[in-house]
C-alpha positions in Angstrom: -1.4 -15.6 8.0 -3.0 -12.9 6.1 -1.4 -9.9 7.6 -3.5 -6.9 6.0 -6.7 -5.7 6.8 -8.8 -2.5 5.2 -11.0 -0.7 8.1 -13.4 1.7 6.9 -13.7 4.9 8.2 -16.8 3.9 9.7 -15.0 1.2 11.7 -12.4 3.1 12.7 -14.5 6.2 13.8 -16.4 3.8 16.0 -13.1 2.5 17.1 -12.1 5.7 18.5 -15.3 7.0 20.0 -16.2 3.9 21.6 -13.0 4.0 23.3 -11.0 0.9 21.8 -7.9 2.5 20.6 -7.5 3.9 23.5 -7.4 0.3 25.0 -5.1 -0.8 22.1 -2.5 1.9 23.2 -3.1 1.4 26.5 -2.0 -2.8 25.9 0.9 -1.7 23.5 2.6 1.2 26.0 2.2 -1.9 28.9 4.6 -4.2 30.3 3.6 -7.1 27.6 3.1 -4.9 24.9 1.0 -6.3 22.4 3.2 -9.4 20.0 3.0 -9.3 17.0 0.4 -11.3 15.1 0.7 -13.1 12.2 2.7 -16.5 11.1 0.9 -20.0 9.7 -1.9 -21.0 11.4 -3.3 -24.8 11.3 -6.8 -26.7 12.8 -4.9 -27.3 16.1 -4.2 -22.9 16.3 -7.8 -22.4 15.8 -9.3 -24.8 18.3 -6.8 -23.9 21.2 -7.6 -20.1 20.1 -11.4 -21.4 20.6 -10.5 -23.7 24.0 -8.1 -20.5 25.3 -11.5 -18.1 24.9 -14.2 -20.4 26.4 -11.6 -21.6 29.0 -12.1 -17.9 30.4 -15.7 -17.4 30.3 -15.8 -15.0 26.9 -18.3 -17.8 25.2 -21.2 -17.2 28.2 -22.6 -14.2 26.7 -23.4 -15.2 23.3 -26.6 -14.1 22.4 -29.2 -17.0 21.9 -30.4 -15.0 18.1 -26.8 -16.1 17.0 -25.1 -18.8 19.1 -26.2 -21.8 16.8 -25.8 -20.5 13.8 -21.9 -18.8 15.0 -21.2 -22.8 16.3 -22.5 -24.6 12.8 -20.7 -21.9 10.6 -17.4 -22.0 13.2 -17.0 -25.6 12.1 -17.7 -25.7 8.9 -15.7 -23.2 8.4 -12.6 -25.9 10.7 -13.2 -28.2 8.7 -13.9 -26.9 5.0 -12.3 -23.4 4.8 -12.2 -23.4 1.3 -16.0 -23.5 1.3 -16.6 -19.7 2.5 -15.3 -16.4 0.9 -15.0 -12.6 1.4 -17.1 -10.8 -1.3 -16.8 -7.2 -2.2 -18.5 -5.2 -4.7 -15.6 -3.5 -6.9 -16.4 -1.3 -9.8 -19.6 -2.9 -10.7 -18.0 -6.5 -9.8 -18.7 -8.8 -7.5 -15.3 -10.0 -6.8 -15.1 -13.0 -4.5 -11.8 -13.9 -1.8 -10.8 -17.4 -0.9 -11.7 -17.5 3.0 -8.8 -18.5 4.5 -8.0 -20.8 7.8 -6.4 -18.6 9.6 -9.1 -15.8 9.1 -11.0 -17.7 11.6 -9.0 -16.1 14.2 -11.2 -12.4 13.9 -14.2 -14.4 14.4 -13.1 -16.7 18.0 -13.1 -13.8 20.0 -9.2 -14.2 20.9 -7.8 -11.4 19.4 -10.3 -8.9 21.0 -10.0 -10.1 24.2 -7.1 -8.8 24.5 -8.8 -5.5 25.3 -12.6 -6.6 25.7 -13.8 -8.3 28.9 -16.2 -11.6 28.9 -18.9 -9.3 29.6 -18.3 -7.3 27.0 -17.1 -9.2 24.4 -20.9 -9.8 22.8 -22.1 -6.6 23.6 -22.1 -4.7 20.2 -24.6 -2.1 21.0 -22.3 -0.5 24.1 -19.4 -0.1 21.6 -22.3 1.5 19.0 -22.0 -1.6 16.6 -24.8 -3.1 15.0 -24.1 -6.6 15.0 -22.1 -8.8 17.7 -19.9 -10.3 14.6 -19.6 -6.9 12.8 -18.2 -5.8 16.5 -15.5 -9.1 17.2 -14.7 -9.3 13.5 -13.8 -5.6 13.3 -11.8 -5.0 16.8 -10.2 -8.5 16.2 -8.9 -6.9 12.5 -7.3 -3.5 14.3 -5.6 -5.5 17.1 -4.0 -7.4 14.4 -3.2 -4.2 12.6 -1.6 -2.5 15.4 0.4 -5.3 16.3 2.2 -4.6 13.0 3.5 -1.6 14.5 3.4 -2.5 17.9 7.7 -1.2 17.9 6.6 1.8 16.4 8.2 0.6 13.2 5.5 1.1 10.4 5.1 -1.4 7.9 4.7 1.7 5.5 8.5 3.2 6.4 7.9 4.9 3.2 6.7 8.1 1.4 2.7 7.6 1.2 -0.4 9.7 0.4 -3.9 8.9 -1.3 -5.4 9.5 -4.4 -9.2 9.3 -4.6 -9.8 8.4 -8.7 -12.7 8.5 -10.9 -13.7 4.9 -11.0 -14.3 4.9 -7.2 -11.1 4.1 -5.9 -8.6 5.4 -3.2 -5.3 4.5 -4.1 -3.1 4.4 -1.8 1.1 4.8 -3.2 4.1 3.9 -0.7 7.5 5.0 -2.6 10.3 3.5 -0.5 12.7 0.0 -0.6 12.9 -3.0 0.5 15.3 -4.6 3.0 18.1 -4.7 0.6 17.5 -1.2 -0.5 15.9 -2.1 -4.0 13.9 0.9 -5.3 9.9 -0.3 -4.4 6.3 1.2 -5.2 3.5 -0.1 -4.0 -0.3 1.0 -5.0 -2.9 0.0 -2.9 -7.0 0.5 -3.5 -8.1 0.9 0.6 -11.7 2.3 -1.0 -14.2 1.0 1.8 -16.3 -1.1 -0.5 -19.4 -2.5 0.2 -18.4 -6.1 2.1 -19.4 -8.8 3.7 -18.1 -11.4 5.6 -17.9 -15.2 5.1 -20.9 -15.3 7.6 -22.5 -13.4 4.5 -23.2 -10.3 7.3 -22.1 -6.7 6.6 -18.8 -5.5 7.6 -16.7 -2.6 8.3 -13.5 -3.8 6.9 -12.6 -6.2 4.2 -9.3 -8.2 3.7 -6.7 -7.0 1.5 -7.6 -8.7 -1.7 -5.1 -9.6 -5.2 -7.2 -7.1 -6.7 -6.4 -4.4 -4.3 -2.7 -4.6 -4.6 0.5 -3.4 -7.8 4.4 -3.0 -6.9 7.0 -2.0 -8.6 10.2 -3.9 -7.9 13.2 -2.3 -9.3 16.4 -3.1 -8.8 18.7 0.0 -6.6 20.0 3.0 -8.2 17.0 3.7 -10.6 15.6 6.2 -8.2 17.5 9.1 -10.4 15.7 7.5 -13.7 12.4 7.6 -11.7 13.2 11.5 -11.1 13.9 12.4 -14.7 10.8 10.4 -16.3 8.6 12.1 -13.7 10.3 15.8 -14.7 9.6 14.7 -18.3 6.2 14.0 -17.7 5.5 17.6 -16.2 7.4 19.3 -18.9 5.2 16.9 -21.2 2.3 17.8 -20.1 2.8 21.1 -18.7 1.8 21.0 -15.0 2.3 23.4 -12.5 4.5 22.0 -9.9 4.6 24.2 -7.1 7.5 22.9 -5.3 10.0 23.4 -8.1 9.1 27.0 -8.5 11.4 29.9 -7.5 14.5 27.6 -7.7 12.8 24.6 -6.0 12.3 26.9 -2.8 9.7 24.5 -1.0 11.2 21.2 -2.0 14.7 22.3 -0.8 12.3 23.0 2.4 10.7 19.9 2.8 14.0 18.2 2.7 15.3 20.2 5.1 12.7 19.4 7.5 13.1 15.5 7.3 15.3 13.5 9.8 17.8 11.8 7.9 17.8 8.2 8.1 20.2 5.3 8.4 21.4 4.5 5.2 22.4 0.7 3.9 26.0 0.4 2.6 25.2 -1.9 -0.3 27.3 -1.2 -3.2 24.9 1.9 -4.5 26.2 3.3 -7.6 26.9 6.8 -7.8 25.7 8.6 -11.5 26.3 11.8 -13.6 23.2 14.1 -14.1 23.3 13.9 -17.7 23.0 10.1 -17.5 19.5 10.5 -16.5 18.4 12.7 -19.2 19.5 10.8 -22.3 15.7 10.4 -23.6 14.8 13.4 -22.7 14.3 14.7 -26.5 12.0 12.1 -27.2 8.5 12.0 -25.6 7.2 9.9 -23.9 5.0 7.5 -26.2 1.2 7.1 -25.1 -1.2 4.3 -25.1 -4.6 4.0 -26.3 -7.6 3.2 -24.6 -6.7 -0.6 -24.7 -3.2 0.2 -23.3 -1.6 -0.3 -26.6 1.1 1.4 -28.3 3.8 0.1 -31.2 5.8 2.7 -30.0 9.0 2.1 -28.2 9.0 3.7 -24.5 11.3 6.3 -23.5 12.4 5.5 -19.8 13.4 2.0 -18.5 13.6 0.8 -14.8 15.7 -2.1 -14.2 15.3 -5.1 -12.1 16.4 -7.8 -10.3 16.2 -10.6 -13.3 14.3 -10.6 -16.6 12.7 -8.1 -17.9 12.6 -4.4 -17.3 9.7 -1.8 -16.4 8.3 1.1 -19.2 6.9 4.3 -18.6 4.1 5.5 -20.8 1.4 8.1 -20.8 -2.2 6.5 -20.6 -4.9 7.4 -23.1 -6.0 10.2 -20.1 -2.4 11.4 -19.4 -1.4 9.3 -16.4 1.6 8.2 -16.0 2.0 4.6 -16.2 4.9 2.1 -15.4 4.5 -1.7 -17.0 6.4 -4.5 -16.4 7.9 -5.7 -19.7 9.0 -9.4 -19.6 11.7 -8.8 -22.9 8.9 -8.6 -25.2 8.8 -5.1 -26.1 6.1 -5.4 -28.7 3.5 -7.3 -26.3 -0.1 -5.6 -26.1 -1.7 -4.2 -24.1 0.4 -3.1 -21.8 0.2 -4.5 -18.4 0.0 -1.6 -15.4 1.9 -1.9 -12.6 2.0 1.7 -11.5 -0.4 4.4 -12.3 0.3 8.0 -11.5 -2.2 11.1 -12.0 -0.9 14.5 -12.9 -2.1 15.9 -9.4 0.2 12.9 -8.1 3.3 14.6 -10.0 4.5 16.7 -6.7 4.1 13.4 -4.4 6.2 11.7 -6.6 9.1 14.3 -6.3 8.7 14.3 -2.3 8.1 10.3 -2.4 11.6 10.2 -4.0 13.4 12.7 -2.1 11.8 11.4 1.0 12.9 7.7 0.2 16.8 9.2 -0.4 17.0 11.3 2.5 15.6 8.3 4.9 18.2 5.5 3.6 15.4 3.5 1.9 17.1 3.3 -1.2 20.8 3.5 -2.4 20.4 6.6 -4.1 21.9 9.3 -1.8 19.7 13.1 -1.5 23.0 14.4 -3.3 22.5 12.4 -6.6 18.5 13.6 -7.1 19.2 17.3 -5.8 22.1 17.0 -8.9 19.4 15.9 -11.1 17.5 18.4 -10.2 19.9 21.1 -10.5 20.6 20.1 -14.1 17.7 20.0 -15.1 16.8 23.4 -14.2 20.2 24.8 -15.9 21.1 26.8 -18.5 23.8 23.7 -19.6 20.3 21.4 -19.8 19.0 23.8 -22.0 22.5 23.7 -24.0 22.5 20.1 -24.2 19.2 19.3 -25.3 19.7 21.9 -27.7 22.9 20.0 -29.0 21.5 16.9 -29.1 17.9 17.4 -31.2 20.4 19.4 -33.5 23.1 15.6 -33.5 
């Protein structure tokens, strides 16, 4: 089942003021809670889902303007799903999303009412929505969304904030692991683009598309790499990092503030300072405007398998981290990662966040050692020695 849903703000403001969350809380914090939603879905899912709504009276208020139309699409859409598609305007593009079979289930009324009465299920304009189908589609999309974290486990465990770029989209960057502890990023564009439905309507959400969606999926232990290529890139390009002034005063704080986590006892290695700053007295090579460069890339992630991922400056001094499937000289680069310099501080926090919590393998210890080296009168030394070697 597709489990990921964009709501605009829009949606979601209407959501609150309207007094929906309120009635999603109200269902989680209650004896049955609200299950989680997701899994395959087949014809037979949808049609009881259908059958389970209509058995209850929720299908006696649909408004005649619609109710021919919603029954001819609802079964074309049974029976030929792969007929109908999402479309969002993207940058300029119209970029088009396979409608998928279980997406029928924000459109048969079942998930919203959970919270919505029969009477109320059709009746758009008392929540403030402008179309019935805008209203069903939309509630049915957060009741899926909350279910996610209906434990109070977030799907997002990790370090996140959002990045709002020039090309009109808000990016937004997760540093934390997976359930084997392996070092993760993930980069998602939630920028509420114009959308509409498979019905062809408006909407106030829009399904989480390919498009939207880069990771980063390094093996454990690189988190102390990922540390000294970000300190590199400041020094590089001579940002103003306010945590790491006056001795690292407020990231020392931050890390002090932060609950520390269960960590995974998975054979983590443990790694001397130094180790991390071996490339530091070359720079960090930069791409051109087609993402290409002959030159060979400082800083290395490994992974699970073949290959390896690069980090490179982009053409306008991003910071960008490419998978690289062995063939080092293969242009353009692809981007699975792309970091702004206003992102440089996040980064830092993402890291020690993702440490102090037990995401990752790498303990606080290791990346506070990193840090203190690099901010030492011996790294000075060093690098010295070695531009001199």
């Amino acid at each position: 089942m597709r489990n990921n849903f964009n709501i605009y703000p829009e949606g979601l403001e209407l959501i609150r003021k309207s007094g929906i969350e309120d009635r999603v809380k109200k269902l989680k914090a209650s004896r049955d809670g609200l299950p989680y939603i997701g899994g395959a879905v087949t014809q037979m899912d949808i049609i009881d889902s259908a059958n389970y709504v209509k058995k209850r009276g929720y299908y006696k208020n649909i408004p005649d303007s619609i109710s021919e139309q919603y029954k001819e699409s609802m079964n074309k859409m049974l029976n030929a799903p792969e007929t109908f598609f999402w479309t969002v305007e993207k940058n300029g593009k119209t970029i088009t999303e396979k409608f998928s079979l279980e997406d029928m289930l924000l459109f048969t009324g079942e998930m919203a009412a959970l919270i919505l009465s029969p009477e109320e299920l059709w009746d758009n304009n008392k929540f403030g929505f402008d179309t019935p189908l805008e209203f069903i589609s939309t509630v049915s999309a957060y009741v899926i969304e909350q279910s996610h974290n209906s434990s109070g486990h977030s799907l997002r465990e990790g370090y996140t904030w959002t990045r709002a770029r020039d090309d009109g989209s808000k990016i937004l960057t997760e540093i934390g692991g997976d359930h084997n502890a392996d070092f993760r990023i993930y980069q998602t564009d939630i920028a509420a683009y114009h959308a509409l439905d498979p019905f062809g309507s408006k909407i106030l959400f829009r399904p989480e598309i390919s498009d939207d969606r880069k990771v980063v999926a390094a093996y454990h232990s690189n988190e102390s790499l990922m540390l000294a290529a970000t300190l590199h890139y400041i020094e590089q390009l001579g940002l103003d990092v306010k945590i790491l002034s006056n001795n690292m005063q407020g990231l020392k704080e931050y890390a002090n503030s932060l609950e520390i986590g269960q960590r995974i006892d998975a054979g983590g290695y443990s790694s001397n300072a130094k180790m991390a700053f071996l490339s530091w007295i070359f720079p960090i090579p930069k791409l051109d405007e087609n993402n290409n460069t002959e030159k060979h890339p400082s800083y290395h992630l490994s992974i699970y398998g073949e290959g390896w991922y690069d980090i490179y400056l982009a053409s306008n001094n991003d910071m960008i981290i490419s998978y690289n499937d062995k063939d080092i000289q293969k242009n353009p680069k692809r981007i699975n990662a792309r970091f702004t310099p206003d992102d440089a501080e996040h980064l830092i926090k993402g890291l020690i966040y993702q440490s102090i919590k037990g995401l990752g393998r790498t303990s606080p210890k290791e990346l506070f050692d990193v840090l203190d080296y690099r901010f030492s009168e011996k790294f000075e030394e060093d690098m010295d020695r070695y531009r001199k070697m």
